[in-house]
Biopython code that builds the backbone (N, CA, C, O; Angstrom):
import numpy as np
from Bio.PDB.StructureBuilder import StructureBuilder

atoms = [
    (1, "UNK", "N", (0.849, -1.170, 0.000)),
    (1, "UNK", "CA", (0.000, 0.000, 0.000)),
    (1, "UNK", "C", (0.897, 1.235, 0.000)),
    (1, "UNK", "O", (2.077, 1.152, 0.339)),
    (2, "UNK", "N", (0.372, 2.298, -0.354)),
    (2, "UNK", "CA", (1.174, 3.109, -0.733)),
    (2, "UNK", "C", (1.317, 4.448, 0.106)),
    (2, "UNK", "O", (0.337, 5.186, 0.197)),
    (3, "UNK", "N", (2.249, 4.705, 0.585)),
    (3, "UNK", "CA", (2.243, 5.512, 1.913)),
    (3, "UNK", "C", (1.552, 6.573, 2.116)),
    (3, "UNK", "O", (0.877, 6.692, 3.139)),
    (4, "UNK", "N", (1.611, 7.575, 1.115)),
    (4, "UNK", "CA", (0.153, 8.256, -0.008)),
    (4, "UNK", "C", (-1.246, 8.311, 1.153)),
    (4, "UNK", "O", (-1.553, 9.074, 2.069)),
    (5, "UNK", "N", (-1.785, 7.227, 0.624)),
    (5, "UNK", "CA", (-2.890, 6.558, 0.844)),
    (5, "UNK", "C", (-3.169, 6.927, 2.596)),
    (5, "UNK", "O", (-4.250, 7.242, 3.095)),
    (6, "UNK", "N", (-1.795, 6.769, 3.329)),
    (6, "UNK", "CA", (-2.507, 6.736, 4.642)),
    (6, "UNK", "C", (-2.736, 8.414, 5.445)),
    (6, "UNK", "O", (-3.285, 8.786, 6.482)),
    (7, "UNK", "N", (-1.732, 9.345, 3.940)),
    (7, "UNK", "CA", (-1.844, 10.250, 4.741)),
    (7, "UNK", "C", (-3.088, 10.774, 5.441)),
    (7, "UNK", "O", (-4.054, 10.689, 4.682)),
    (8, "UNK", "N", (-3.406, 11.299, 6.658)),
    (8, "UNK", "CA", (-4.455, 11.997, 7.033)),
    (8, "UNK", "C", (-5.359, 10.723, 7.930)),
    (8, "UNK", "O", (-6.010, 11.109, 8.901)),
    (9, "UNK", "N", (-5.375, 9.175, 7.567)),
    (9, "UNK", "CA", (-5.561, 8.462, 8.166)),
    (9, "UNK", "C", (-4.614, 7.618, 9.052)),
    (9, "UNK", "O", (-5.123, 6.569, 9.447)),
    (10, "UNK", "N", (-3.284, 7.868, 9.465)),
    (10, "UNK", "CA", (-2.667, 7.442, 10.851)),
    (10, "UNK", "C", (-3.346, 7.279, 12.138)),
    (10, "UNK", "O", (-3.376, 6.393, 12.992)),
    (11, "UNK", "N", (-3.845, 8.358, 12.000)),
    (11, "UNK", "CA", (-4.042, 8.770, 13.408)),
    (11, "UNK", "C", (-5.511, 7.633, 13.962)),
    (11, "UNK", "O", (-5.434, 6.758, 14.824)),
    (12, "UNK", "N", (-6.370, 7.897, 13.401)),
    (12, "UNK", "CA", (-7.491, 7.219, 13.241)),
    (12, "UNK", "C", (-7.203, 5.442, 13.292)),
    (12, "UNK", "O", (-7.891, 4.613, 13.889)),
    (13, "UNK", "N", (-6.144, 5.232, 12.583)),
    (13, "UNK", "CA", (-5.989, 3.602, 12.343)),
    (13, "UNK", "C", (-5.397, 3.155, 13.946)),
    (13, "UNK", "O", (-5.972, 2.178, 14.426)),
    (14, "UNK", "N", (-4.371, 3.751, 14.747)),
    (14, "UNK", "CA", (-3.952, 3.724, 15.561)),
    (14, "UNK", "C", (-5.127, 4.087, 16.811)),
    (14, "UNK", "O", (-5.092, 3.349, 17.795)),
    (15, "UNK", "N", (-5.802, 4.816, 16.795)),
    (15, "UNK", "CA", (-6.995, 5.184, 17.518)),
    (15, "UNK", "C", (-7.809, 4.006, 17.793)),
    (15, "UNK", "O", (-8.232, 3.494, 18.829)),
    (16, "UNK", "N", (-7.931, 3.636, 16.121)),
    (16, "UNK", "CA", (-8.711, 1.791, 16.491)),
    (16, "UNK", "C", (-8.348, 0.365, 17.174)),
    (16, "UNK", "O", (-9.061, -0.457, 17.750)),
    (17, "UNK", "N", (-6.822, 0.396, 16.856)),
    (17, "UNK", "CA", (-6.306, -0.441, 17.427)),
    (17, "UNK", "C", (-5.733, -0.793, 19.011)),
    (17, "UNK", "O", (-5.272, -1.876, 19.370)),
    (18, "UNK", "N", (-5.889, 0.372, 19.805)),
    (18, "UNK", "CA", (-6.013, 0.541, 20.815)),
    (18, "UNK", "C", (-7.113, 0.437, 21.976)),
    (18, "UNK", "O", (-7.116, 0.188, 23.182)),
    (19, "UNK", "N", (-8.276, 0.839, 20.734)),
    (19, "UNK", "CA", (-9.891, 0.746, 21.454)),
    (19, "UNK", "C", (-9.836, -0.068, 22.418)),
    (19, "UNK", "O", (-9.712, 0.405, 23.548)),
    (20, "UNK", "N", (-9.886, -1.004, 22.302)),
    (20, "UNK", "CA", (-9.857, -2.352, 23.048)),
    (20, "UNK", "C", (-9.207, -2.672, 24.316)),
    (20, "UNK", "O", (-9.789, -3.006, 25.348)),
    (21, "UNK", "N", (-7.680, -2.511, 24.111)),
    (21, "UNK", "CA", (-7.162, -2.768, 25.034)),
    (21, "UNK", "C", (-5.782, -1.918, 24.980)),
    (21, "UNK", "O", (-5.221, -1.725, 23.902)),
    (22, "UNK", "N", (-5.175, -1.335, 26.417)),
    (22, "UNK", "CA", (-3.869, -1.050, 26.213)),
    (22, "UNK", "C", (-2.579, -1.839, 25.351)),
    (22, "UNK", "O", (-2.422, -3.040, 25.131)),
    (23, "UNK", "N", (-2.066, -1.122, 25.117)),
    (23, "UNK", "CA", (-1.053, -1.369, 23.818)),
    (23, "UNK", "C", (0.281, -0.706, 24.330)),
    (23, "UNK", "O", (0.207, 0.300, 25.036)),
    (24, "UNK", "N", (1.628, -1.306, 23.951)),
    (24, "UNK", "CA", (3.077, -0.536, 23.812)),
    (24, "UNK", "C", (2.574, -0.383, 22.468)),
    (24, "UNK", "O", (1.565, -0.683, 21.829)),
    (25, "UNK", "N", (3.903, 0.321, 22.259)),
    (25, "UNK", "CA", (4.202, 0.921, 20.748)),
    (25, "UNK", "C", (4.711, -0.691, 19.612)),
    (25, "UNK", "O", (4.074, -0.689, 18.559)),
    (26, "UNK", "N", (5.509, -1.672, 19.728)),
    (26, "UNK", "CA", (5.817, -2.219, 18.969)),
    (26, "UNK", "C", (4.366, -3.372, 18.931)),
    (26, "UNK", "O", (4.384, -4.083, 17.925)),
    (27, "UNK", "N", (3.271, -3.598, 19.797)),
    (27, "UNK", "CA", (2.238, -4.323, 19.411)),
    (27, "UNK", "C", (1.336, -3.637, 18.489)),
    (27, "UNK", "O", (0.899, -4.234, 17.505)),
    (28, "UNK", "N", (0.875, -1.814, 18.867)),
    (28, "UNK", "CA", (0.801, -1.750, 18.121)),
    (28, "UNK", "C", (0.995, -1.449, 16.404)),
    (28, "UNK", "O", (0.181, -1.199, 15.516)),
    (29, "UNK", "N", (2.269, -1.584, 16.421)),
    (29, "UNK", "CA", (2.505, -1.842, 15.030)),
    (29, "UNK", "C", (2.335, -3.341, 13.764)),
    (29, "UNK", "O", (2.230, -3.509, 12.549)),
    (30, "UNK", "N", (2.384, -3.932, 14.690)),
    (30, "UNK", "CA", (2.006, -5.379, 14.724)),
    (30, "UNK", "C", (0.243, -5.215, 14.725)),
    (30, "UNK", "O", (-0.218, -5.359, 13.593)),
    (31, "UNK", "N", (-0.170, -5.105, 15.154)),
    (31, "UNK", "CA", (-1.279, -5.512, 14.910)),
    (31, "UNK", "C", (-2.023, -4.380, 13.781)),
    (31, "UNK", "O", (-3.050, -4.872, 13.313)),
    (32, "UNK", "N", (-1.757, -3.136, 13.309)),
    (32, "UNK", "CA", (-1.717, -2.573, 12.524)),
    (32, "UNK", "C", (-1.563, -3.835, 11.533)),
    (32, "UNK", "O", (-2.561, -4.286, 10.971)),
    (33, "UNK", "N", (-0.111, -4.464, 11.307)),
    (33, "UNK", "CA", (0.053, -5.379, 10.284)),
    (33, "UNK", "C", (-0.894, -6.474, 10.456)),
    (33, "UNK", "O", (-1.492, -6.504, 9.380)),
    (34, "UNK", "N", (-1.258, -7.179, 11.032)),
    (34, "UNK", "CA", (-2.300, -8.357, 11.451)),
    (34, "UNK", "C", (-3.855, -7.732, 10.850)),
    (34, "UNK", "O", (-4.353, -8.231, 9.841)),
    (35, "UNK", "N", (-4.316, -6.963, 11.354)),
    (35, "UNK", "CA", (-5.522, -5.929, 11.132)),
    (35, "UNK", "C", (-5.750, -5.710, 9.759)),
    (35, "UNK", "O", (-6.805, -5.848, 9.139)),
    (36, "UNK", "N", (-4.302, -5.244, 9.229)),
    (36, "UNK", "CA", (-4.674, -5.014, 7.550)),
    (36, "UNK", "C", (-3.830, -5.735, 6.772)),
    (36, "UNK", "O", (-2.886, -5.243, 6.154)),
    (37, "UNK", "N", (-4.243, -7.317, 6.779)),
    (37, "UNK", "CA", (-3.991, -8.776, 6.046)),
    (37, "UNK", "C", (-2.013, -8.413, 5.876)),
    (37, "UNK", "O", (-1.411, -8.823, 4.884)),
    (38, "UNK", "N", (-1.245, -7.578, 7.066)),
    (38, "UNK", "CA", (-0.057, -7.330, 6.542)),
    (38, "UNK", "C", (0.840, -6.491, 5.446)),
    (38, "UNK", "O", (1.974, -6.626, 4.986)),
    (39, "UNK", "N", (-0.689, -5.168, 5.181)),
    (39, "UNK", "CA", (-0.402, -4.614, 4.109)),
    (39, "UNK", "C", (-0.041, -2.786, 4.367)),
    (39, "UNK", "O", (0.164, -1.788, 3.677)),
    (40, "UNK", "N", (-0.125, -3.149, 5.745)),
    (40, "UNK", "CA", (0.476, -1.898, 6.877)),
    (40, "UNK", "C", (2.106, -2.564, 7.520)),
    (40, "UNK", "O", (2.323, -3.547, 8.229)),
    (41, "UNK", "N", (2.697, -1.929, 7.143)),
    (41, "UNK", "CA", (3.988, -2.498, 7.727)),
    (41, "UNK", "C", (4.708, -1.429, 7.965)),
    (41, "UNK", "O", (5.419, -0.995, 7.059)),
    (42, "UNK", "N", (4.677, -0.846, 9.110)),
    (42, "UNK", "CA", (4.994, 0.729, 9.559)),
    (42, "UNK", "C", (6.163, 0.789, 10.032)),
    (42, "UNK", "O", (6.376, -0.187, 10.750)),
    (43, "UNK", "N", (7.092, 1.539, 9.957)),
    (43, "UNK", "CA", (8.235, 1.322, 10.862)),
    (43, "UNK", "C", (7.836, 2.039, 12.115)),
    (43, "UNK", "O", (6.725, 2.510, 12.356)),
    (44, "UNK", "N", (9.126, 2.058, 13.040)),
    (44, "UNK", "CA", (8.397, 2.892, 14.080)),
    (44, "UNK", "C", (8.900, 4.452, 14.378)),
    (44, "UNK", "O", (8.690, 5.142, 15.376)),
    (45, "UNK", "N", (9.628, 4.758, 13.178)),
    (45, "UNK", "CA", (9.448, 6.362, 12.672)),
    (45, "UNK", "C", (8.576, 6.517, 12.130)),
    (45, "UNK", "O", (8.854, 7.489, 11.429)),
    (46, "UNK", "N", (7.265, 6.131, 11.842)),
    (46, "UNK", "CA", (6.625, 6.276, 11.924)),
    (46, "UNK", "C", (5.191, 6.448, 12.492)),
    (46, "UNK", "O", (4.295, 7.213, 12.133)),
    (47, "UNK", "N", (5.231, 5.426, 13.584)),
    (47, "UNK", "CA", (4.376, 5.261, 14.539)),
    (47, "UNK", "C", (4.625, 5.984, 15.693)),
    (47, "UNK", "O", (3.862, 6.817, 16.181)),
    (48, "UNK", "N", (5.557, 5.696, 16.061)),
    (48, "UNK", "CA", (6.136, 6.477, 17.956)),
    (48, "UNK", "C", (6.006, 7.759, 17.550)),
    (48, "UNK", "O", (5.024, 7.917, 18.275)),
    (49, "UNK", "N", (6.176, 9.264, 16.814)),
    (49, "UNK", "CA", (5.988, 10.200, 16.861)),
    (49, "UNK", "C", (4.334, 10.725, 16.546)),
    (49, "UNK", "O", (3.957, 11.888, 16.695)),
    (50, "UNK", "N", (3.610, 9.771, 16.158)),
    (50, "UNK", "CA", (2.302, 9.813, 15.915)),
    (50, "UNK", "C", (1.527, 9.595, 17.432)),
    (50, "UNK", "O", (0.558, 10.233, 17.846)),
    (51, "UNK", "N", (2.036, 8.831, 17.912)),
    (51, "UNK", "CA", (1.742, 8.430, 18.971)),
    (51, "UNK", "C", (2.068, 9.376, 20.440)),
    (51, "UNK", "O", (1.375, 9.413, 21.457)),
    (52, "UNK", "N", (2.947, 9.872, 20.250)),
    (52, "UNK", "CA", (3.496, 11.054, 20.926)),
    (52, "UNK", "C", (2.302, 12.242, 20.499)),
    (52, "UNK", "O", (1.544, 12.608, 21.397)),
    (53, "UNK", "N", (2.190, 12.682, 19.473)),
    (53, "UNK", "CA", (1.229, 13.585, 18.966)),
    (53, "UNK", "C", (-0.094, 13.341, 19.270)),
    (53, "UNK", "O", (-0.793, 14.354, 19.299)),
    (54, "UNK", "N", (-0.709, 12.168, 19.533)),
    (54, "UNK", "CA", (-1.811, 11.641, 19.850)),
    (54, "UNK", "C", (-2.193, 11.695, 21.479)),
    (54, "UNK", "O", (-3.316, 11.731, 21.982)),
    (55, "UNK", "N", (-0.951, 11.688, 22.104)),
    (55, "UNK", "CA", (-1.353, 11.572, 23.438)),
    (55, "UNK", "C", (-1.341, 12.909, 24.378)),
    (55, "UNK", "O", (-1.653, 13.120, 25.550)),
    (56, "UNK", "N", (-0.763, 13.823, 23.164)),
    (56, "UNK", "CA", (0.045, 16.094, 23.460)),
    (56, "UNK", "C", (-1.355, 15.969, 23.813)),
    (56, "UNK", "O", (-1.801, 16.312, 24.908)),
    (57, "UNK", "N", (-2.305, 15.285, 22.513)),
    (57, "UNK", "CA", (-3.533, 16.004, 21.865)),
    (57, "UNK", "C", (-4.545, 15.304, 22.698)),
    (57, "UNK", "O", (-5.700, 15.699, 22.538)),
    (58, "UNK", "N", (-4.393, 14.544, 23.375)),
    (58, "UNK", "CA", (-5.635, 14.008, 24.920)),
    (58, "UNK", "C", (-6.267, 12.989, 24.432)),
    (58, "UNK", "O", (-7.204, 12.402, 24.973)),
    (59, "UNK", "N", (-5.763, 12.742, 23.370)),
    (59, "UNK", "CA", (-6.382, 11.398, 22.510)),
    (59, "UNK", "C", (-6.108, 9.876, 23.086)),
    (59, "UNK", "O", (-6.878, 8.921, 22.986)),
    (60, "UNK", "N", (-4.719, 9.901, 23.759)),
    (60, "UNK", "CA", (-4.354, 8.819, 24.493)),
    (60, "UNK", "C", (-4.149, 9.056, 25.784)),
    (60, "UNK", "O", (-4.290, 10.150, 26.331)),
    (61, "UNK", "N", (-3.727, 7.782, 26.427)),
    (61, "UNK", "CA", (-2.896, 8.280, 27.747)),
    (61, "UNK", "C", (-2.011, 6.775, 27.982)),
    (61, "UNK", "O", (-2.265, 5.603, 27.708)),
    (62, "UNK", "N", (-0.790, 7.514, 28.669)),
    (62, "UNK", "CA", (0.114, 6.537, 28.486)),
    (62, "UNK", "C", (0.824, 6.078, 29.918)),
    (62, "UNK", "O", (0.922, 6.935, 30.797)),
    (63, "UNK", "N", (1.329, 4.711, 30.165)),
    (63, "UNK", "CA", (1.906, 4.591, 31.652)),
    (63, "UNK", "C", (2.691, 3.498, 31.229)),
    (63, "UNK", "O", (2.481, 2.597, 30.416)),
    (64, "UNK", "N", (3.496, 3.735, 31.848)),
    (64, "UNK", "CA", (5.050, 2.718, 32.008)),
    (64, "UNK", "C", (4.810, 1.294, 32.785)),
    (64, "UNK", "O", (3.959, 1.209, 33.670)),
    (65, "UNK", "N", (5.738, 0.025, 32.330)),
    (65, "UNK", "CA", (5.460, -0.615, 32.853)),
    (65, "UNK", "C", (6.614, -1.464, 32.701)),
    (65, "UNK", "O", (7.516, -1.048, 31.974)),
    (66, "UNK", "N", (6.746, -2.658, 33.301)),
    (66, "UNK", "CA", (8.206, -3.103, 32.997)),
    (66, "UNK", "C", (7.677, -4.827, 33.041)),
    (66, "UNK", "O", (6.896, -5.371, 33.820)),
    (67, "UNK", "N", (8.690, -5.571, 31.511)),
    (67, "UNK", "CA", (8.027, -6.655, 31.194)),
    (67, "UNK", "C", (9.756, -7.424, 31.097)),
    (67, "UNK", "O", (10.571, -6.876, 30.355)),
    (68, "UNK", "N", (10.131, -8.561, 31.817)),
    (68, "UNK", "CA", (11.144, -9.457, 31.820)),
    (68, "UNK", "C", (12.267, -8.484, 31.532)),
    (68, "UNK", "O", (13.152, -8.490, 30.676)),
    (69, "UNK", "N", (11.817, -7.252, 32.969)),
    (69, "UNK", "CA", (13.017, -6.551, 33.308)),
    (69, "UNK", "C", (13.284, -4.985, 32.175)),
    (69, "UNK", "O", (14.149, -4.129, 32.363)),
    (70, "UNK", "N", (12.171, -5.008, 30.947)),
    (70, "UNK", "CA", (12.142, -4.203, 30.087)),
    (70, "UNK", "C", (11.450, -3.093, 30.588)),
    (70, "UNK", "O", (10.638, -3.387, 31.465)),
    (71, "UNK", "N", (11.538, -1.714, 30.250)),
    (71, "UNK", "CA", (10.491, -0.644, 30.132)),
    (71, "UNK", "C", (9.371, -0.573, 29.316)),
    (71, "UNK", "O", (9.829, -0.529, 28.174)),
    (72, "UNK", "N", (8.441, -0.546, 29.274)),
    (72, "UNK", "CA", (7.421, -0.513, 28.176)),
    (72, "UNK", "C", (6.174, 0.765, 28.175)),
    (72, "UNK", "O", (5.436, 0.711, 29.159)),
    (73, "UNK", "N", (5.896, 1.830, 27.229)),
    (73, "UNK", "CA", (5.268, 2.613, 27.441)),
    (73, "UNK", "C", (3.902, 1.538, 26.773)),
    (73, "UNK", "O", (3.784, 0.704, 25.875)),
    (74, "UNK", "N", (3.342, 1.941, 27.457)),
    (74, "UNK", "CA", (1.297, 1.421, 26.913)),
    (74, "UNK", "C", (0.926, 2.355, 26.801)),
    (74, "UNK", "O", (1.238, 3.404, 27.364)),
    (75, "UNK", "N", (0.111, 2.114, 25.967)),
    (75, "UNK", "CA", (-1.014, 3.685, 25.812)),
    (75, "UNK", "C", (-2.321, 3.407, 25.588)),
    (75, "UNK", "O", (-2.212, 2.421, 24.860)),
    (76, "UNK", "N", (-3.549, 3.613, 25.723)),
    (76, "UNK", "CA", (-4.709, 3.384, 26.014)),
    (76, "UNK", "C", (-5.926, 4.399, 25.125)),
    (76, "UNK", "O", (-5.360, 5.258, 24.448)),
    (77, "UNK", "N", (-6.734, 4.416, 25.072)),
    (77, "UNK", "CA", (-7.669, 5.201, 24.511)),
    (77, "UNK", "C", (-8.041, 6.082, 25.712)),
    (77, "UNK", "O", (-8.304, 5.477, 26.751)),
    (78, "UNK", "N", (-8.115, 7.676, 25.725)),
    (78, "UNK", "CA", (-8.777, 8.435, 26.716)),
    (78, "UNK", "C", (-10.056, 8.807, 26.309)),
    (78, "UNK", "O", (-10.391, 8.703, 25.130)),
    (79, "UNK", "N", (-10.984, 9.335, 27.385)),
    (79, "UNK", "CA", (-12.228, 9.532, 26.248)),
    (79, "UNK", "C", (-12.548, 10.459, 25.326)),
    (79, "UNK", "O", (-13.604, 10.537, 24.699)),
    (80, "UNK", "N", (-11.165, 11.486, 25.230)),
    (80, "UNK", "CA", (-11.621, 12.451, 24.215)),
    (80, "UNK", "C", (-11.323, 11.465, 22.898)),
    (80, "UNK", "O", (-12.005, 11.416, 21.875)),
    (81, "UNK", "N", (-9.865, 10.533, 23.264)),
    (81, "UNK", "CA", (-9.589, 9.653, 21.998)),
    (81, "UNK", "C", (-11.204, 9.141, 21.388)),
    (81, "UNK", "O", (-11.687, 9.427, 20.292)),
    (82, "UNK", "N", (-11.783, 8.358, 22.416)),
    (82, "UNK", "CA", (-12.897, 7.370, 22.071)),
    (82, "UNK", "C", (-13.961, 8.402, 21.181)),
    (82, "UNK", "O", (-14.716, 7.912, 20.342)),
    (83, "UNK", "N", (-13.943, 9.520, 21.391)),
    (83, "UNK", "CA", (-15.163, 10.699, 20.797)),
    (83, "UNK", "C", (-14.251, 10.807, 19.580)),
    (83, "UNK", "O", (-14.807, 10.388, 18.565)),
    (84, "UNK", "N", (-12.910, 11.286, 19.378)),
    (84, "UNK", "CA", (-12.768, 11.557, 18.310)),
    (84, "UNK", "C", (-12.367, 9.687, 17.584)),
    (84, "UNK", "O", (-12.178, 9.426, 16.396)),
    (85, "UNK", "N", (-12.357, 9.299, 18.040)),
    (85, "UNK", "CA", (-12.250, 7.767, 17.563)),
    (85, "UNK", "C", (-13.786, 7.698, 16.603)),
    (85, "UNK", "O", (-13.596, 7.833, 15.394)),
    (86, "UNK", "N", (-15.060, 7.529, 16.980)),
    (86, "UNK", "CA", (-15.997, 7.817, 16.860)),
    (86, "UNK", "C", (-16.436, 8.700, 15.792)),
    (86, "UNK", "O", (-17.239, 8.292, 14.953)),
    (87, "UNK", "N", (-15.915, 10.009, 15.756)),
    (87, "UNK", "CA", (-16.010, 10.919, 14.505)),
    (87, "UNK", "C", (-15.230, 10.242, 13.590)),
    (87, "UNK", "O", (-15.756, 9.900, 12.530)),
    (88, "UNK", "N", (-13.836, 9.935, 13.851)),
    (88, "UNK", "CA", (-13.134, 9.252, 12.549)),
    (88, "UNK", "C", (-13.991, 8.804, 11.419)),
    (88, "UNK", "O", (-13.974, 9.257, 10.275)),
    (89, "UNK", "N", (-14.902, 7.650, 11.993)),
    (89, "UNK", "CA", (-15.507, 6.484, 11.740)),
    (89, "UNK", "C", (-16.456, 7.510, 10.681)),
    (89, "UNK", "O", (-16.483, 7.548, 9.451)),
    (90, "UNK", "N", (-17.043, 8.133, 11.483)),
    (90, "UNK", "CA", (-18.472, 8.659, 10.668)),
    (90, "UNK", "C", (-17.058, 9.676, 10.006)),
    (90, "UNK", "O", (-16.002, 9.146, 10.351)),
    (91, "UNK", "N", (-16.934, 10.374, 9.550)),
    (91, "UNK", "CA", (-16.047, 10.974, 8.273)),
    (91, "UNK", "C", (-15.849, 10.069, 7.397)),
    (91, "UNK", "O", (-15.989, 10.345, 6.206)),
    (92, "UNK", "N", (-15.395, 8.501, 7.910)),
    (92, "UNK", "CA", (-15.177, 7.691, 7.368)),
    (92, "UNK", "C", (-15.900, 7.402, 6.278)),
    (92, "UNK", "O", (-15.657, 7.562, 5.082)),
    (93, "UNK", "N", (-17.069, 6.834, 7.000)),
    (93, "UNK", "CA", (-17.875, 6.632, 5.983)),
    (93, "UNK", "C", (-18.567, 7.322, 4.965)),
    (93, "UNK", "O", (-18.790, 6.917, 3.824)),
    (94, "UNK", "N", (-18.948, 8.602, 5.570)),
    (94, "UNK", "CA", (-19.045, 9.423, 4.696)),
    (94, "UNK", "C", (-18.314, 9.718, 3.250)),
    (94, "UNK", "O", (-18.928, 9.722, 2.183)),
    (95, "UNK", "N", (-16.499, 10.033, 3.425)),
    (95, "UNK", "CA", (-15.919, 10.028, 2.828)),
    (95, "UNK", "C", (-15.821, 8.629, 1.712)),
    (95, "UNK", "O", (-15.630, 8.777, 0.505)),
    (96, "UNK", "N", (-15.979, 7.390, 2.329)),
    (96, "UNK", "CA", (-15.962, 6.362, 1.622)),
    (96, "UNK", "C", (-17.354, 6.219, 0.764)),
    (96, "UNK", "O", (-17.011, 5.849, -0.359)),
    (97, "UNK", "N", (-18.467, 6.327, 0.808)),
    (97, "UNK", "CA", (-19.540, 6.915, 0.154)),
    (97, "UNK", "C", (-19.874, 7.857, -1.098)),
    (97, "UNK", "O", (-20.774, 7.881, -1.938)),
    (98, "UNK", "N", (-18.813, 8.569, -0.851)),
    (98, "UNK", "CA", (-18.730, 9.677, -1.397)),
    (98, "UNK", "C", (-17.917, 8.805, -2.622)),
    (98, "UNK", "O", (-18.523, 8.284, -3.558)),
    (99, "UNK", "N", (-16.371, 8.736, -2.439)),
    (99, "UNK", "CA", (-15.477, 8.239, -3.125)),
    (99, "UNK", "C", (-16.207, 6.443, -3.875)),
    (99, "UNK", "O", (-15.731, 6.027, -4.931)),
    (100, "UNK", "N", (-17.003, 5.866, -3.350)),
    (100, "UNK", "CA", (-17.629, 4.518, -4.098)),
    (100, "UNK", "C", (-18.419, 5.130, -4.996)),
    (100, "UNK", "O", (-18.301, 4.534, -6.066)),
    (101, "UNK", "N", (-19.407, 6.321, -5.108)),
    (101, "UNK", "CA", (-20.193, 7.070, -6.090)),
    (101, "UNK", "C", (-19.329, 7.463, -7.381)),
    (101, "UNK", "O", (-19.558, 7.268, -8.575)),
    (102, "UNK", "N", (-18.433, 7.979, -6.838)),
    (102, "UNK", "CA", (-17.500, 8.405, -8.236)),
    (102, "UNK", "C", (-17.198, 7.337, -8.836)),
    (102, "UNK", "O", (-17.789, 6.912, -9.829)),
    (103, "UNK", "N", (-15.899, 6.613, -8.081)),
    (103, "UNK", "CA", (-15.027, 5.897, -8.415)),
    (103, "UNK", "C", (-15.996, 4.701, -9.220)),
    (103, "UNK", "O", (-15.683, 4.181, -10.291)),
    (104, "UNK", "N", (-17.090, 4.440, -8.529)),
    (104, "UNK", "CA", (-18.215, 2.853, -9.256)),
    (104, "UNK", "C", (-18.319, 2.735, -10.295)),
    (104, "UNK", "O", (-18.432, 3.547, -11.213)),
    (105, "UNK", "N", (-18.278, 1.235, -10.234)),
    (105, "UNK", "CA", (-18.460, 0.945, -11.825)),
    (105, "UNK", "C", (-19.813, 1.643, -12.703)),
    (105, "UNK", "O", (-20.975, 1.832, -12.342)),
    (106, "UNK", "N", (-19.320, 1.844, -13.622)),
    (106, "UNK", "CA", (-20.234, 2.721, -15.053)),
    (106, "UNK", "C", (-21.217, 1.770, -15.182)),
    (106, "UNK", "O", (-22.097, 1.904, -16.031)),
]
sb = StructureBuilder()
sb.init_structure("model")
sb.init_model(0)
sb.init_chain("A")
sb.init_seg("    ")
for serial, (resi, resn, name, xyz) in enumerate(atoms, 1):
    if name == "N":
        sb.init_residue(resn, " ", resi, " ")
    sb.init_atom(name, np.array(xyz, "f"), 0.0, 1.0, " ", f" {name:<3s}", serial, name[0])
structure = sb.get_structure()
C-alpha cells in the first residue's frame, strides 16, 4: 500500500487499534500489520511520533510498565480519543460513500 494513501488516516488507524485494550508501541505496530492482512507495515518512525502527537492532543494516555526486566510505554484510549475515535468512523464513511459514487463501476 502506498504511503500516499494513509496520509491523514494514521491517526485514526492507531486510535482503532487501541480501542480495546492497552497497547506498547511495537504491538501496536504489529497488529496494525495483522488488522490489515499485513499490508500496513509501519516502521516505528513512523508510529512512535504519531503516537506522541496523539497523546500532546488528549487522545491517548500513556503509563510505564516493565516486562522481563524491560520498560514498556502502553497507551490506552482516553475519552476524548474514544469521541474523536468515533467521529473518525463517521467521516469515514461518509468520505468512503462519497469516493464509491464516483469511483463505481459505469
Amino acid at each position: 500500500m502506498k504511503a500516499d494513501a494513509l496520509r491523514g488516516h494514521l491517526d485514526s488507524l492507531i486510535l482503532a487499534v487501541v480501542e480495546k485494550q492497552p497497547l506498547h508501541g511495537y504491538a501496536i505496530i504489529e497488529a496494525l500489520s495483522v488488522r490489515s492482512g499485513g499490508e500496513l507495515d509501519l516502521p516505528t518512525g513512523t508510529i512512535y511520533p504519531a503516537l506522541r502527537r496523539l497523546e500532546k492532543a488528549g487522545y491517548l494516555d500513556s503509563s510505564w510498565s516493565e516486562v522481563g526486566g524491560r520498560k514498556r510505554r502502553t497507551y490506552e484510549l482516553s475519552p476524548a480519543g474514544r469521541s474523536a475515535l468515533a467521529a473518525h468512523r463517521q467521516e469515514w464513511r461518509t468520505f468512503s460513500q462519497v469516493v464509491s459514487g464516483v469511483l463505481g463501476e459505469a
